[in-house]
C-alpha positions as CSV (number, residue, x, y, z in Angstrom):
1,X,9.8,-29.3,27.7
2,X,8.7,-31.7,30.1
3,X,6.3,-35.0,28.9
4,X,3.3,-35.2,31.1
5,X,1.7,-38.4,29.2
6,X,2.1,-41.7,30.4
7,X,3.2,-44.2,27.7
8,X,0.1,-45.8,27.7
9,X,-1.6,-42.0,26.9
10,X,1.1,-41.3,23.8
11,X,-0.1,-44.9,22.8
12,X,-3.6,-44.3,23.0
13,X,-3.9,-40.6,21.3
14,X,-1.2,-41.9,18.4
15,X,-3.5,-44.7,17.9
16,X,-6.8,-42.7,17.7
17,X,-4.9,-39.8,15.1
18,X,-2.6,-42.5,12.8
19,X,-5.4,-43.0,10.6
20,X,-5.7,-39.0,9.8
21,X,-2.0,-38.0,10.1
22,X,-0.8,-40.6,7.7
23,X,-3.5,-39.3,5.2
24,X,-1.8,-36.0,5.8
25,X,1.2,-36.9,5.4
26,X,0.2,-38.5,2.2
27,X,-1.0,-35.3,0.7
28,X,-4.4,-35.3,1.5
29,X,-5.6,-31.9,2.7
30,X,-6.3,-31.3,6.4
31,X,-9.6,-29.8,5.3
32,X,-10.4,-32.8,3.9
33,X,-9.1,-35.1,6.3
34,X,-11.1,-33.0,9.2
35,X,-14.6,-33.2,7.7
36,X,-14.7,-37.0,6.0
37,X,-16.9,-39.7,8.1
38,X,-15.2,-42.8,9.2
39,X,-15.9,-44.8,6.3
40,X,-14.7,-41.9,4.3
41,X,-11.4,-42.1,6.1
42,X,-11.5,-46.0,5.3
43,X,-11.5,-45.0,1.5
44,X,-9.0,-42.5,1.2
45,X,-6.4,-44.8,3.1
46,X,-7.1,-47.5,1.0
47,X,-6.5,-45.4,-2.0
48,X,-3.1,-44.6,-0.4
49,X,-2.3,-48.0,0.8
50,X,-3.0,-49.1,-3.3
51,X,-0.5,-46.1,-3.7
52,X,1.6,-46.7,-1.8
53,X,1.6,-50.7,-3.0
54,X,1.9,-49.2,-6.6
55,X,5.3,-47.4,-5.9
56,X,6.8,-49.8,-4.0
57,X,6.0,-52.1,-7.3
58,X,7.5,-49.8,-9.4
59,X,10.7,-48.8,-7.2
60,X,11.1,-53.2,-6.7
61,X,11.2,-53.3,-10.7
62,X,13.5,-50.4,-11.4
63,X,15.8,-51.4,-8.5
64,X,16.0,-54.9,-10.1
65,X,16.3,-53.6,-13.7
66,X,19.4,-51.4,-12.6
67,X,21.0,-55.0,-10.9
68,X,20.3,-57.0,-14.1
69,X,21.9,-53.3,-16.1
70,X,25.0,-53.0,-13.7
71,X,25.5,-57.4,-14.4
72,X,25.5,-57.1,-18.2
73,X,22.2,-58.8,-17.9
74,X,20.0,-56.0,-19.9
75,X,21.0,-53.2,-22.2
């Protein structure tokens, strides 16, 4: 398979779908995703963004409860 896009082509197309795949890949339906308005878009990444911050929170806390666990800190 032969690439026929310059690098500044693949930049410009990934930068005009990021917004859409991401929400994709985040689990929200293609269907969805295909029909919203811009500021639409806007809102559903910041609820994954929040979501995203959320899980990173709680991964951060459970990652340092297991250090304190694993150096007799907590029981």
């Amino acid at each position: 398979m032969k690439a026929t896009y310059s690098q500044a082509q693949v930049k410009r197309k990934a930068d005009a779908l990021e917004r859409q795949l991401r929400l994709v890949m985040h689990g929200v339906p293609l269907e969805l995703v295909d029909h919203a308005t811009g500021d639409q878009l806007l809102v559903m990444e910041e609820i994954v963004n929040r979501d995203i911050e959320i899980q990173y929170k709680i991964k951060e806390a459970a990652t340092s409860n297991g250090i304190g666990i694993a150096f007799g800190g907590k029981k």
